[in-house]
N, C-alpha and C positions, 0 to 999 in steps of 0.2 A: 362513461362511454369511451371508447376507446380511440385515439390518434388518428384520424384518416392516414393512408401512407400518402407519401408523396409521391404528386403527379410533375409531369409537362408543363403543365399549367404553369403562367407568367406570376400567379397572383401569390406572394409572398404566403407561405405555409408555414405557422409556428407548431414544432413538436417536441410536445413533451419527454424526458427523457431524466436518466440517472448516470452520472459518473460511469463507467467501468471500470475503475481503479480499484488494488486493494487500500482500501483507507476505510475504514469507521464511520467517516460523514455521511458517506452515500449522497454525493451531492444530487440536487435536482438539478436539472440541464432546461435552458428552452435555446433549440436549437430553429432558426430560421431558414427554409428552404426555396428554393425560385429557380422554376425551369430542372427540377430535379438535383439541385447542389447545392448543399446547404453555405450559405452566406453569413454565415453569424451565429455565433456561441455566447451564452449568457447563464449567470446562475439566477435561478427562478428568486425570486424577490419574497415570494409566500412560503420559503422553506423555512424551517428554524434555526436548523445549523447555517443552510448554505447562505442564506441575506442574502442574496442578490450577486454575488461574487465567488469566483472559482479560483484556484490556484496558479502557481505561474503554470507550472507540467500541461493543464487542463485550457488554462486563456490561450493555450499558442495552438490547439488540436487543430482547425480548422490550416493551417500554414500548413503544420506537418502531411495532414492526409493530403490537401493538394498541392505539394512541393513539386517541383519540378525535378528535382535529384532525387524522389523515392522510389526505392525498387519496386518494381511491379509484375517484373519476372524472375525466376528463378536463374544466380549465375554459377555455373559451372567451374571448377579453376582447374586452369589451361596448361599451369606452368610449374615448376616446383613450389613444395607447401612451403607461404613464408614470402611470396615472389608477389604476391598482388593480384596476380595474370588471371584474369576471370572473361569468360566469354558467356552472353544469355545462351538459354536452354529453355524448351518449351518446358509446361508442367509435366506433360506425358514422361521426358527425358527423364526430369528429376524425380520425379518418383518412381519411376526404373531400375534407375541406377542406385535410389536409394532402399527398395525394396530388394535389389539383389545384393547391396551388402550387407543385408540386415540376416536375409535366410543363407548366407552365406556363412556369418558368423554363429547362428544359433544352430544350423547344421552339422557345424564342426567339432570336432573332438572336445570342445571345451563346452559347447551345448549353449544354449540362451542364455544362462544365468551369467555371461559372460558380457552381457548387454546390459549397461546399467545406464537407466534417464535418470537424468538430474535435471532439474525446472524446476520453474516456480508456475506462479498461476497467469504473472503479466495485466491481460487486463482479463473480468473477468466472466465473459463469456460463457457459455456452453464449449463450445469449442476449446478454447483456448485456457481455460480453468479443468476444473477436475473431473472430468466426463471423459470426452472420447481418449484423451491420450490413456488415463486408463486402463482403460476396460482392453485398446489394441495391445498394450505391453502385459496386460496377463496373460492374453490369447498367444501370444510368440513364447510366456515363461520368462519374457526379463527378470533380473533380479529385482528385488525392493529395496525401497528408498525414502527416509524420511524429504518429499522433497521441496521443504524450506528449510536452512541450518539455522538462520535469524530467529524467522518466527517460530520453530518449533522451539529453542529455548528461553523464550521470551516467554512462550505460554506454561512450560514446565514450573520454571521459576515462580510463574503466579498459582502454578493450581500448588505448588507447595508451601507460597506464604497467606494467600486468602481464601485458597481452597477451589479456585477457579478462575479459564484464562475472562475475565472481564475487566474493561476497562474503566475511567470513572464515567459518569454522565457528563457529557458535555452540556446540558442546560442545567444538570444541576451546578456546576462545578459554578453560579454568579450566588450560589448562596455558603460560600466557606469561608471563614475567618484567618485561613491562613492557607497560601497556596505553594506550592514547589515544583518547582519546574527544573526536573532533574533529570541532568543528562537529553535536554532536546531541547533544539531551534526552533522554539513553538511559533516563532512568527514565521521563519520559514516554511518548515514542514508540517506544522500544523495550526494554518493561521486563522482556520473556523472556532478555533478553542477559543482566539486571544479577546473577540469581542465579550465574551461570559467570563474571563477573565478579568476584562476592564469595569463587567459590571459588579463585579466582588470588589473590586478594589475601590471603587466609587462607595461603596456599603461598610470599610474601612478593614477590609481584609489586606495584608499585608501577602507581596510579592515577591518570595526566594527563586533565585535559578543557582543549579548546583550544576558548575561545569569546568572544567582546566581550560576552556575557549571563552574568552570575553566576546560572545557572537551578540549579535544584535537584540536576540531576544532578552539578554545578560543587561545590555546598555538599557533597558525600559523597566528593569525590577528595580524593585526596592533595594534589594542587594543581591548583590555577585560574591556565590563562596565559591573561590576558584581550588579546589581539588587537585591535588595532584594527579595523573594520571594512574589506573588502577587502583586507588583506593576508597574506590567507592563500597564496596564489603566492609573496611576498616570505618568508614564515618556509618552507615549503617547499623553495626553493628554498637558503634558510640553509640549511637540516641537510641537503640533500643536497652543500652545500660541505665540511662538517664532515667528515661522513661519510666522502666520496673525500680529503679531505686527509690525514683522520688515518687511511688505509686502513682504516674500519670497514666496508666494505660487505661483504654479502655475496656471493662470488665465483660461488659452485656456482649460487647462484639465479637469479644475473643471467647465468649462463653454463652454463645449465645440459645434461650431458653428453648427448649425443645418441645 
């Protein structure tokens, strides 16, 4: 069944709910609502990844959306670019002014393709993910744009070493014998992995982080190989010598039967 939305109503409303971030986890949300404003954010307890608990970005959501300092209309600037000087502007304004400089520039001698978006997805919506902006920048003829520079070589990199952009399993990742935590502040930035982490290490799996930053995730493993910076290709390409020398690789995987 599906969420009642939320009413008026005094009587505390829990609504189910997912992250909107790009992350992997897809957390579940149970977000509590009263009098039409939601009072409290929670990760749902019956998720798998998310346990009951959300990230730092994700536990402060409710502060941000009702801050007192967030903009809520669009400001204009008043003053030289670089000077601060902003004055509010209705929405009508700003999309005005920014729909005539858009057909202003794709009218002119240099034509559309002279209009290039760059974004990313943010959070990720309909809106505000890979839909409308879209579909309006084909209809004007902007240029094209790969547009994430992070993620699109992060994913190249894997569809040329395992054949596709996929990550590990985070539930399976408590049943490995040996883990690596290379190049990421997994308690930081990705601190749903670290409980299936701790349940591998409990089952007597051993915990490497490969980083030149002794960051906090570093201070909880088994060891810190602190890397110089940029030679992470150079140790890489070590252990895949070791590897085929001492015939450790896996054969089935890297060959596998069709």
């Amino acid at each position: 069944m599906a969420n009642p939305l939320p009413t008026l109503d005094s009587t505390p409303l829990t609504v189910r709910g997912a992250c909107p971030h790009d992350c992997p986890d897809t957390c579940a949300m149970l977000v509590t609502v009263e009098n039409g404003r939601a009072t409290r954010i929670q990760g749902d307890p019956d998720h798998p990844v998310t346990s009951g608990f959300l990230c730092a970005k994700v536990n402060r959501y409710l502060e941000r959306t009702y801050h007192k300092d967030r903009l809520t209309t669009p400001l204009k600037r008043v003053g030289p670019k670089g000077s601060g000087q902003f004055a509010p502007a209705s929405w009508d304004e700003a999309l005005t002014d920014i729909a005539a400089k858009l057909n202003a520039i794709r009218t002119s001698a240099h034509g559309p393709q002279s209009i290039l978006p760059y974004s990313y997805a943010g959070t990720m919506g309909y809106v505000q993910s890979q839909s409308m902006d879209r579909r309006f920048f084909h209809v004007i003829g902007a240029s094209k744009l790969d547009r994430t520079i992070c993620a699109t070589a992060g994913a190249t990199g894997m569809q040329m070493t395992v054949g596709a952009n996929l990550g590990a399993d985070s539930e399976g990742v408590s049943e490995s014998d040996l883990i690596l935590l290379w190049g990421t502040n997994t308690l930081t930035s990705n601190p749903h992995l670290w409980p299936f982490v701790l349940q591998a290490r409990a089952k007597g799996a051993r915990v490497l982080c490969i980083d030149p930053i002794r960051t906090r995730t570093a201070d909880q493993c088994d060891e810190w190989i602190a890397i110089r910076p940029g030679t992470d290709a150079a140790l890489a390409l070590g252990m895949m010598h070791v590897l085929f020398a001492d015939g450790l690789q896996d054969d089935d995987y890297i060959h596998p039967r069709r």
